[in-house]
C-alpha positions in Angstrom: 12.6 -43.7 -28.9 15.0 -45.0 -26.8 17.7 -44.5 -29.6 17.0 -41.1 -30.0 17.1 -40.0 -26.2 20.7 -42.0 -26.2 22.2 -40.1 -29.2 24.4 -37.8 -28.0 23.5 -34.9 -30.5 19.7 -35.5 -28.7 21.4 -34.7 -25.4 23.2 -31.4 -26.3 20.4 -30.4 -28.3 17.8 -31.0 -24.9 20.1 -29.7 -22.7 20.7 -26.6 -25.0 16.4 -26.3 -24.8 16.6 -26.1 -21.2 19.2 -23.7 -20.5 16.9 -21.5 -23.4 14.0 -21.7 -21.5 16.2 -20.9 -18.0 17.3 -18.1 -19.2 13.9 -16.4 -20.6 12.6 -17.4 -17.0 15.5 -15.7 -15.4 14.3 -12.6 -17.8 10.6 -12.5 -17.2 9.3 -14.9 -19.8 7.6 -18.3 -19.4 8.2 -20.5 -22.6 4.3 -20.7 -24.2 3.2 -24.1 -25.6 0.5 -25.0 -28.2 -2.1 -27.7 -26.9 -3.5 -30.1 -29.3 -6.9 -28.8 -28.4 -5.5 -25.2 -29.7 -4.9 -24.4 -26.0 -2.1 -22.5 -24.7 -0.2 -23.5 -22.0 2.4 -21.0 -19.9 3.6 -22.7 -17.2 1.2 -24.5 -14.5 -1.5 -22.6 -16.5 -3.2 -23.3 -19.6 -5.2 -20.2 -21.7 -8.5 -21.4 -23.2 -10.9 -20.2 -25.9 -14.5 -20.1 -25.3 -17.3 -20.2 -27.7 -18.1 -16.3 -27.3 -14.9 -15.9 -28.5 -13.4 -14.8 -24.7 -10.5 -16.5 -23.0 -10.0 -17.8 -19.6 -7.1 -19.5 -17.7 -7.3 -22.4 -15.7 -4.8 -23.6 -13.3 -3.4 -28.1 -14.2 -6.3 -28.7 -11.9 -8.6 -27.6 -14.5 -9.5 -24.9 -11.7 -11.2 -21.7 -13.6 -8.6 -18.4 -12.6 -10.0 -15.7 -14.8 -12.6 -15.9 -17.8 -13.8 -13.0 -19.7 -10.3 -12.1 -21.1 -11.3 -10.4 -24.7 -8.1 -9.9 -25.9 -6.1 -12.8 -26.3 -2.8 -10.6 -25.4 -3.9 -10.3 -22.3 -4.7 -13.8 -22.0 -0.8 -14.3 -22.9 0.4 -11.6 -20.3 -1.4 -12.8 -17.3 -1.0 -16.2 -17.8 3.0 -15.3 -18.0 2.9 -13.4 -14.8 1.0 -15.6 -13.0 3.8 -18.2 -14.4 6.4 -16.3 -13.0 4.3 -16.1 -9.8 3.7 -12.3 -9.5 -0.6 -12.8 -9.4 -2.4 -11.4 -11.5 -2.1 -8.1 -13.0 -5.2 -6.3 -12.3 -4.3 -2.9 -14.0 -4.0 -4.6 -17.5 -7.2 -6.6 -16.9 -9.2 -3.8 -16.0 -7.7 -2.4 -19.4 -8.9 -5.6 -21.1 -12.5 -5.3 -19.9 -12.7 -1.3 -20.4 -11.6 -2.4 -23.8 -15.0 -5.3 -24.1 -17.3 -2.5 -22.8 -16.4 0.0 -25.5 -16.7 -2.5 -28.1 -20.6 -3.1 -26.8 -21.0 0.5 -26.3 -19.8 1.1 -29.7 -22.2 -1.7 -31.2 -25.2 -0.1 -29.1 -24.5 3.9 -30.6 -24.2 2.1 -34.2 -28.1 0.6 -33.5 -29.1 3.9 -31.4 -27.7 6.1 -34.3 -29.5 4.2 -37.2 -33.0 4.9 -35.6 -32.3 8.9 -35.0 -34.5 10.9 -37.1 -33.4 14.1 -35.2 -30.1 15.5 -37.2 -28.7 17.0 -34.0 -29.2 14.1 -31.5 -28.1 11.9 -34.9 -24.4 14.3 -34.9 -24.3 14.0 -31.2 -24.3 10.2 -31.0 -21.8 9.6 -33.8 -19.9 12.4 -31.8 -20.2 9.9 -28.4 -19.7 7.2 -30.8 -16.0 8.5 -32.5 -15.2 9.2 -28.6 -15.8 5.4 -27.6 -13.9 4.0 -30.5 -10.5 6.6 -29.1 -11.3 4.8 -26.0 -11.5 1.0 -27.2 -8.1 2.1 -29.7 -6.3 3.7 -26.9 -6.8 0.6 -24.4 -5.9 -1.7 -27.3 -3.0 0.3 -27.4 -2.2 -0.2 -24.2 -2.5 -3.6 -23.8 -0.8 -4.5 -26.8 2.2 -2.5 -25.6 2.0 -5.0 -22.3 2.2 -7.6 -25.1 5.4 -6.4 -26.8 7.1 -5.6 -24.0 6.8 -9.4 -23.0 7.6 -10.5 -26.6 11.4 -8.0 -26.4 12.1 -10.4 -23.8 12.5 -12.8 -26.0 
């Protein structure tokens, strides 16, 4: 190892990594890092995965931040604001869990709609049901914008 960190190509090539990742702070982004327990670290914070298949940020401290993140986009934006230190964006995570309602709403009209005898209450449910699903695709939407304008930085 020691031969490596002494070769001078090594140096230029660590240095070069450095200024990188100074000059995508300077923009706005926080160089993300893979964890070998699939985690994601940005910055002092590290994005998590938890069985129900939510996310949630912890601080090095191991300290819980946020949980209930569904989308994992918004998990990555958060995490890179609160990075950059400008807290937590509470706009885009009301977004995200909007987004988790609709997609319980949306599973409750699909059950709701299958027991409907009535044809008119039957229409009128897959009516509120198309509705929610322009909801859950429009806050998608939105958050996934959040997303890519992050990733331009780069």
């Amino acid at each position: 190892m020691n031969e490596i960190s002494t070769d001078p190509y090594y140096k230029k090539i660590a240095n070069l990594s450095l200024e990188v990742k100074n000059k995508l702070f300077q923009r706005g982004l926080v160089v993300p890092k893979k964890n070998d327990d699939h985690s994601i670290s940005v910055g002092k914070y590290i994005i998590k995965r938890e069985e129900n298949s939510q996310y949630f940020i912890v601080d090095l401290h191991n300290e819980i931040l946020i949980r209930n993140i569904n989308l994992a986009h918004t998990a990555i934006v958060i995490a890179n604001n609160l990075a950059l230190g400008k807290g937590i964006n509470q706009q885009l995570l009301l977004k995200d869990q909007i987004y988790g309602s609709t997609i319980f709403e949306e599973e409750m009209y699909r059950h709701r709609i299958s027991q409907i005898k009535d044809q008119e209450m039957r229409e009128t449910m897959v009516i509120k049901q198309e509705t929610n699903k322009q909801k859950q695709e429009l806050y998608r939407f939105e958050i996934e914008q959040s997303y890519q304008n992050l990733m331009r930085i780069a």
